[in-house]
C-alpha positions in Angstrom: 6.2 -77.7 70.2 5.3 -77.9 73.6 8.6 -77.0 74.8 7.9 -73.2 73.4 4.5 -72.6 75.6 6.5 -74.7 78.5 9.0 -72.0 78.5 6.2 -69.1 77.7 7.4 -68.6 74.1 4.5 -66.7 72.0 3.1 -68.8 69.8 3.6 -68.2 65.5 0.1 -66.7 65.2 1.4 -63.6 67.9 3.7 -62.8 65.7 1.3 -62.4 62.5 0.4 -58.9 63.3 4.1 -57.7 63.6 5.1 -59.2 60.4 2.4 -57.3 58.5 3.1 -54.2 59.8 7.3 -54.3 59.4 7.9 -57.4 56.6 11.3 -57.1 57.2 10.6 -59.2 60.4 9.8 -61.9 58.7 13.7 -62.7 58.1 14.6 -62.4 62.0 14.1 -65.4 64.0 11.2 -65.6 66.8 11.9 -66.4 70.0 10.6 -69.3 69.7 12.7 -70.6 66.5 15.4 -69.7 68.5 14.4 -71.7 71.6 13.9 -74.7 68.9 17.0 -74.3 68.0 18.7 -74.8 70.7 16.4 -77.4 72.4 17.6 -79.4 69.4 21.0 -78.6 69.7 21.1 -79.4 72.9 19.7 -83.1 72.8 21.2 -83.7 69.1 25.0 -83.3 71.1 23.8 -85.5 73.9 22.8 -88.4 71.3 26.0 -87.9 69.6 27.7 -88.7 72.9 25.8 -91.8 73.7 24.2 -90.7 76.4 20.5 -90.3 75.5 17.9 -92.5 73.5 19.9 -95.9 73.7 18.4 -98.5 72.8 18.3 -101.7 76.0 19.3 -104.5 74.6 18.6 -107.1 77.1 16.7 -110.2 75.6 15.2 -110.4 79.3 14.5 -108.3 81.5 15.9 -107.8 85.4 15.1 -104.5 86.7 18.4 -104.0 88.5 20.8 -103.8 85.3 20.3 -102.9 81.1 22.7 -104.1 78.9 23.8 -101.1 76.0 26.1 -101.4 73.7 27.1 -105.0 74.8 28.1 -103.7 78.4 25.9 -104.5 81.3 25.4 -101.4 83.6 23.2 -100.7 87.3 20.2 -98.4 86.2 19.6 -95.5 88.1 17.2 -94.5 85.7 13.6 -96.3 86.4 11.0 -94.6 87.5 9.2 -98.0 88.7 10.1 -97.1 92.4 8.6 -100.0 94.2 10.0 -102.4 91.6 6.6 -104.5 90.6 6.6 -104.3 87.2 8.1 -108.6 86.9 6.1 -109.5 90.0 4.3 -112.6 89.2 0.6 -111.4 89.2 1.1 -108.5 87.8 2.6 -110.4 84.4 -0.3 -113.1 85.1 -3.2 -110.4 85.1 -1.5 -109.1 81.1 -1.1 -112.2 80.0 -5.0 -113.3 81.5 -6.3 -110.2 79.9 -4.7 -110.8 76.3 -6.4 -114.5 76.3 -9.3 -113.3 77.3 -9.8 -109.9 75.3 -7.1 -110.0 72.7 -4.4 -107.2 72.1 -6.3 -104.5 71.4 -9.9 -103.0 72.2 -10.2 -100.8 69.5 -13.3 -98.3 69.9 -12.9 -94.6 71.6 -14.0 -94.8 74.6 -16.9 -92.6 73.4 -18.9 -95.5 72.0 -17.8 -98.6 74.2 -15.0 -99.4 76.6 -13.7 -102.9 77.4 -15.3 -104.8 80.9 -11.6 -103.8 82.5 -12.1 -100.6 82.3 -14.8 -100.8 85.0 -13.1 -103.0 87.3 -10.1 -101.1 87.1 -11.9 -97.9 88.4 -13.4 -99.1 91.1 -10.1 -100.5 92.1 -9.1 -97.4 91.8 -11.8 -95.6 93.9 -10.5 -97.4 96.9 -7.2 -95.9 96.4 -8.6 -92.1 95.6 -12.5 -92.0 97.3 -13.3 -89.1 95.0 -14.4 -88.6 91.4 -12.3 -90.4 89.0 -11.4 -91.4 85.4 -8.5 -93.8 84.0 -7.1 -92.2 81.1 -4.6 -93.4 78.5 -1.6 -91.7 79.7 -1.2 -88.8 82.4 0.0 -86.7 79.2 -3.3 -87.5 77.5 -5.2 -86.7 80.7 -3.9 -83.2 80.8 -4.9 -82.9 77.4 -8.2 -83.5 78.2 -8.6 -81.9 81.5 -6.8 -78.6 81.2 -8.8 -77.0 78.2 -12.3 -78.2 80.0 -11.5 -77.3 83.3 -10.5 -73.7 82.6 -12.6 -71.1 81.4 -12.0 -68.1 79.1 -12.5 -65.9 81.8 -9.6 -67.4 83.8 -6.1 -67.3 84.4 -3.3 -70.1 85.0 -0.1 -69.5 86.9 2.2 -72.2 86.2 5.5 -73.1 88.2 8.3 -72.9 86.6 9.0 -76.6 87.2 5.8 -78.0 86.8 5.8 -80.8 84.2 5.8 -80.0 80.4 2.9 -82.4 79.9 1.1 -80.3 81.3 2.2 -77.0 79.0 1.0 -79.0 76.1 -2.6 -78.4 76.9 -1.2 -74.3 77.0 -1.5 -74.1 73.5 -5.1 -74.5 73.5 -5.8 -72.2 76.2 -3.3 -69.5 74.6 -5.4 -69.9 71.3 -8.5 -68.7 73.5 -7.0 -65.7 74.9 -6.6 -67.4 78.7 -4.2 -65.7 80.1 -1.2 -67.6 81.4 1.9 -66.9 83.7 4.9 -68.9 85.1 6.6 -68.1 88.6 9.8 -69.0 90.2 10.0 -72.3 91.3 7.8 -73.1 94.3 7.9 -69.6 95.1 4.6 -69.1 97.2 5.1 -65.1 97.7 5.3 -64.8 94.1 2.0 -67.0 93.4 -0.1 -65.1 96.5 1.2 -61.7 94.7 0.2 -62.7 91.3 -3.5 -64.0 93.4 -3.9 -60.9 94.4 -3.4 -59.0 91.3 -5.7 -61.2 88.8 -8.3 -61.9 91.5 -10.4 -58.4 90.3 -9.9 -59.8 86.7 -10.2 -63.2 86.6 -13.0 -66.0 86.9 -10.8 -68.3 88.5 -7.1 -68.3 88.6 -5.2 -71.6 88.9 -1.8 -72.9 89.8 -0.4 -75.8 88.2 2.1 -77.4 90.1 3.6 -81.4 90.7 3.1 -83.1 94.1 7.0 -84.3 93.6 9.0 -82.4 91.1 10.5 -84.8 88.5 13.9 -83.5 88.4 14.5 -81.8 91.8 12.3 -84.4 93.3 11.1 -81.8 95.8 7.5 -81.9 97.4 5.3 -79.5 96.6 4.6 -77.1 99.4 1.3 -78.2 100.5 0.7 -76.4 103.4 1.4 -72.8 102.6 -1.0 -73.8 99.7 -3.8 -75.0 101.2 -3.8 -71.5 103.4 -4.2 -70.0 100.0 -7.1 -72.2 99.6 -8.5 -71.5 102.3 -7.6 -67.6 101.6 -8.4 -67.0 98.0 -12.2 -68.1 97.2 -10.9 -68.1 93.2 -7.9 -69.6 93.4 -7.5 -73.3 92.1 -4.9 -76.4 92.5 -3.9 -78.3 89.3 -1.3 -80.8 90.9 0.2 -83.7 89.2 1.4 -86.5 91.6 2.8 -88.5 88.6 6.1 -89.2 90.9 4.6 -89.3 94.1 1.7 -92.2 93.6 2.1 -95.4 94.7 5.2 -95.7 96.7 3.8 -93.6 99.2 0.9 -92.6 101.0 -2.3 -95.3 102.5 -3.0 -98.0 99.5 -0.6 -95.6 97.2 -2.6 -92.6 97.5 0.6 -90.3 97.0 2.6 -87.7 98.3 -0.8 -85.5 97.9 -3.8 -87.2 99.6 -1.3 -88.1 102.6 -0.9 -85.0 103.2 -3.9 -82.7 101.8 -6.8 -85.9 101.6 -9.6 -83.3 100.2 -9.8 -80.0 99.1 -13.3 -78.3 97.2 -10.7 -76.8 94.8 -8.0 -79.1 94.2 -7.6 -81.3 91.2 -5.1 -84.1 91.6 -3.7 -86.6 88.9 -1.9 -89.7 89.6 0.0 -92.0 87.5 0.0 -95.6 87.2 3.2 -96.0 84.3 5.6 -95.7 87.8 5.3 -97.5 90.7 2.0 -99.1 89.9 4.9 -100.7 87.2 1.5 -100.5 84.5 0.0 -97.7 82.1 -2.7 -94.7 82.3 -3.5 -91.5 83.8 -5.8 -90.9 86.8 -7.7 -87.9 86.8 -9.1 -87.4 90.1 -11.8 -84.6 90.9 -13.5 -83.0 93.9 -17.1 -83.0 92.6 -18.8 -85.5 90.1 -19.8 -82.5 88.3 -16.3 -82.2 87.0 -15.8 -85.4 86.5 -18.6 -85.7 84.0 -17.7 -82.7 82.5 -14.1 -83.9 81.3 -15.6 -87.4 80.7 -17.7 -86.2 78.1 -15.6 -83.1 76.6 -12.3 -84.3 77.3 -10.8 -84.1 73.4 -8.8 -87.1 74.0 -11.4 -89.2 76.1 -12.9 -89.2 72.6 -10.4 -89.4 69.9 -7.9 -91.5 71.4 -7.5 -95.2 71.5 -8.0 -96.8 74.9 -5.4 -98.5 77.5 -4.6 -102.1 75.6 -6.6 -104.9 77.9 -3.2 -106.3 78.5 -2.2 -103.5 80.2 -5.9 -103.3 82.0 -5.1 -106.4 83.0 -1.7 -106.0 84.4 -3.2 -102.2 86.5 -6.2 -104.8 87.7 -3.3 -107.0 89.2 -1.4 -104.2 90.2 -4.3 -101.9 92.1 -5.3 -105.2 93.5 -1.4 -105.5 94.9 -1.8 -101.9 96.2 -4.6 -102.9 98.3 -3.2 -105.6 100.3 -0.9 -106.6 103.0 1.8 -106.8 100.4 2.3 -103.0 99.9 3.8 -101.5 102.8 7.0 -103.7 103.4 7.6 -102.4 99.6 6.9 -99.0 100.5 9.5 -99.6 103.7 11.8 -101.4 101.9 12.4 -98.3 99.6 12.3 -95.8 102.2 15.1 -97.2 103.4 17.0 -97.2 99.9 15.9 -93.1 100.0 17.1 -93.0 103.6 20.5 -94.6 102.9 21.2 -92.5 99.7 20.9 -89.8 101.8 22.6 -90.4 104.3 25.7 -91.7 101.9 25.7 -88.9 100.0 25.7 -86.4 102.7 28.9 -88.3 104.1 30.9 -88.5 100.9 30.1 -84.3 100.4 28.0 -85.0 97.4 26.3 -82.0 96.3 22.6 -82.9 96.6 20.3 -80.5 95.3 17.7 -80.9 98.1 18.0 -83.9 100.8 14.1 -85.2 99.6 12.8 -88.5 101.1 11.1 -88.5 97.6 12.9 -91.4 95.5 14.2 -88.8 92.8 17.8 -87.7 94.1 19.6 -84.9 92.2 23.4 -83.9 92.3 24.1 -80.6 91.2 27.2 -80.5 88.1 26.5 -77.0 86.9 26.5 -76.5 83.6 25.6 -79.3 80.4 29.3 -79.6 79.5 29.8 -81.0 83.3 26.9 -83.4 83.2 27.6 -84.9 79.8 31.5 -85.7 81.4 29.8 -87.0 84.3 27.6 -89.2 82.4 30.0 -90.6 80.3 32.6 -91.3 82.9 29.4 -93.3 85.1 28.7 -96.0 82.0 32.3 -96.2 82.0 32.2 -97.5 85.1 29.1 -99.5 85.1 26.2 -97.3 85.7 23.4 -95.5 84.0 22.1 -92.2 85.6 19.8 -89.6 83.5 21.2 -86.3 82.7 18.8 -83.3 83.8 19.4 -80.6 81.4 18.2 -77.8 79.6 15.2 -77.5 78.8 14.1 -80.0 81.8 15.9 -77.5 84.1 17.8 -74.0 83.6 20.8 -74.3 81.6 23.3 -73.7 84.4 21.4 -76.3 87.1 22.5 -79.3 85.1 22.3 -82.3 87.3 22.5 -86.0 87.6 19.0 -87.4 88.1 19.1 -90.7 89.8 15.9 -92.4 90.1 16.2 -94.7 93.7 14.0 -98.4 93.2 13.7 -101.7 95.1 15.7 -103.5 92.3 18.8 -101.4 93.6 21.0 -102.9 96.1 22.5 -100.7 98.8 26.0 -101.6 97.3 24.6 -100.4 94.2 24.2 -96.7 95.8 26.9 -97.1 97.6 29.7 -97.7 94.6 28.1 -95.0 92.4 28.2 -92.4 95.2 31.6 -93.3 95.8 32.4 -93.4 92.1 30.4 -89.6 91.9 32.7 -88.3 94.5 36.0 -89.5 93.0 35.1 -88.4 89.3 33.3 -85.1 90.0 36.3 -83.1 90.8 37.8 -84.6 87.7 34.9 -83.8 85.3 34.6 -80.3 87.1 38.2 -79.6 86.2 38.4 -81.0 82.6 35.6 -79.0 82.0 37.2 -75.8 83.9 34.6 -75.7 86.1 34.5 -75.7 90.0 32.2 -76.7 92.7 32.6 -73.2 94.1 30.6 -72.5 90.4 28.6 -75.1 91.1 27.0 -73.8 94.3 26.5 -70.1 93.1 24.3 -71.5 90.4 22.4 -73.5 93.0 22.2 -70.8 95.4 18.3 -70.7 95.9 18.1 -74.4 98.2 15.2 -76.1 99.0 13.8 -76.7 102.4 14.2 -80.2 103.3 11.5 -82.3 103.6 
């Protein structure tokens, strides 16, 4: 499971040697059982509270509300930040594509890809000028970039938030003998001290990291590691911008190009499943070399099926919105939604996590028994917010992870914070808890952005 490397958990085979030395050890539970374990009772008690994988029952689709259980409530809990996904051309370019090229084009990219493929990437190449390939899904990009990129001889440092997509590929490298670390969240004197110490080692040694966290929704800190670039001749960025793309940044470049546009040693990924309001991976590279490299050995680039035309169809229409006139008042118009949250949440003493102008706000509950009151109390009331919990985060920085869009109206933020602030105290006390609790287990604060 890719929970176990996520959390650096040995994998079965490690243990192989100790059980044939001591048998007995056989009947004690790895660590990695035990992390199953309660991974799954963790999420089992959270779908026996009706709080995770529910089931949308609206016939038709809004963007602003979802109907569950027959009661209509305001989602907080879409990633499709700029709100595109029923925009007119965007559902004309699917339903064109499906006339034209059917439901399915299915052949592995290896022998033959379908015409949109083409035009898609070089819509794409006016978003990210570099070396690119369209992928099925971000999660299937990783798969095929991470055991191609690095070597043997190297060694990966993840963060400690870094999304688990991008542990999955671990299990490959661990199989090889890579060695692989994980740091304290964005924690640059941690990653230069670990530099330092596998730089006499190691080939290459690479940090995997996400341009905007996915649960803190806190930028990665692009400066101090671009000195480290510029520092350490072996040291490598893996950065996933899955969160960041679209929304913001020149034609939706993302929260990394804006800021870093090129770097000799830093690989970037994009996303196009959340504000582009489509599906795929983007998988962008400094050098062609290593963009042929994955195109050709990338495991999933081979043996999985391709992006369904309709979907091609619907990213053309999309990356075609992206590069027009159309895009920044969308990009304004949910700056200000990020900007008021803010703001409203500050005034109402809501316990943000970070204040991020990222569209990804988090309010810090403490511990699982908390969040699962708060969440409940919420769809009570009319709203639908995402629970961060373990394993997503550490067990005692449960959080509400509310996901800010252009289909949200700002009395929409407004009556949830207001309805956060009224029932927080209440949840913290049934659950004999306090917010003085809830601080100390959030005592390491991010710098705001």
């Amino acid at each position: 499971m890719y929970f176990l490397s996520f959390f650096g958990a040995f994998s079965p085979s490690t243990f192989l040697p100790i059980y044939k030395h001591n048998p007995r050890r056989i009947m004690a539970k790895s660590r990695s059982t035990q992390q199953l374990e309660t991974i799954e009772k963790t999420v089992s008690y959270a779908a026996d509270q009706g709080i995770i994988h529910l089931l949308v029952e609206d016939q038709v689709a809004n963007g602003r509300t979802v109907q569950i259980k027959g009661k209509e409530l305001v989602n907080f809990g879409s990633c499709s930040y700029l709100g595109i996904e029923l925009h007119p051309r965007i559902k004309a370019g699917a339903i064109d594509a499906v006339h034209r090229y059917g439901s399915q084009f299915a052949s592995s990219r290896a022998y033959l890809s379908a015409a949109l493929y083409g035009e898609a990437e070089e819509l794409l190449q006016q978003i990210f000028p570099h070396p690119l390939i369209l992928a099925p899904s971000l999660t299937l990009g990783h798969l095929s970039n991470l055991p191609v990129l690095i070597e043997d001889e190297d060694a990966v440092i993840m963060d400690h938030q870094v999304h688990a997509s991008l542990g999955m590929a671990m299990h490959q490298l661990r199989s090889r003998g890579v060695k692989i670390e994980m740091i304290r969240h964005s924690h640059i004197g941690m990653l230069e001290n670990r530099i330092r110490k596998l730089k006499d080692t190691h080939r290459k040694i690479w940090y995997l990291a996400d341009g905007i966290y996915s649960m803190f929704g806190d930028f990665a800190p692009l400066d101090e590691l671009k000195v480290l670039l510029d520092t350490y001749e072996q040291f490598h960025l893996y950065i996933d911008d899955a969160h960041g793309s679209g929304w913001m940044g020149e034609k939706g470049c993302g929260s990394v190009f804006s800021r870093l546009p090129y770097h000799p040693r830093m690989y970037v990924t994009a996303s196009l499943a959340k504000s582009f309001a489509t599906a795929g991976g983007v998988l962008i590279y400094p050098d062609e070399a290593s963009r042929r490299k994955v195109r050709v050995c990338g495991g999933t680039l081979i043996f999985s099926g391709p992006i369904q035309p309709p979907l091609l169809g619907a990213a053309i229409a999309s990356l075609r919105l992206h590069l027009s006139d159309e895009l920044p008042p969308l990009q304004a118009a949910l700056r200000e939604r990020i900007a008021y949250f803010n703001l409203q949440a500050e005034e109402k003493g809501i316990p943000l996590f970070s204040e991020s102008k990222a569209p990804v706000g988090f309010i810090s509950v403490g511990t699982p028994a908390v969040g699962y009151n708060m969440v409940r109390r919420l769809m009570r009331l009319g709203f639908y917010t995402n629970l961060a919990v373990y394993p997503s985060v550490p067990y005692k920085n449960t959080g509400l992870r509310l996901a800010i869009n252009n289909h949200l109206r700002f009395e929409d933020i407004d009556r949830l914070l207001d309805h956060i602030a009224a029932e927080l105290p209440l949840a913290l006390a049934e659950e004999n808890y306090s917010i003085e609790e809830v601080y100390k287990a959030f005592n390491h604060q991010l710098e705001r952005v």
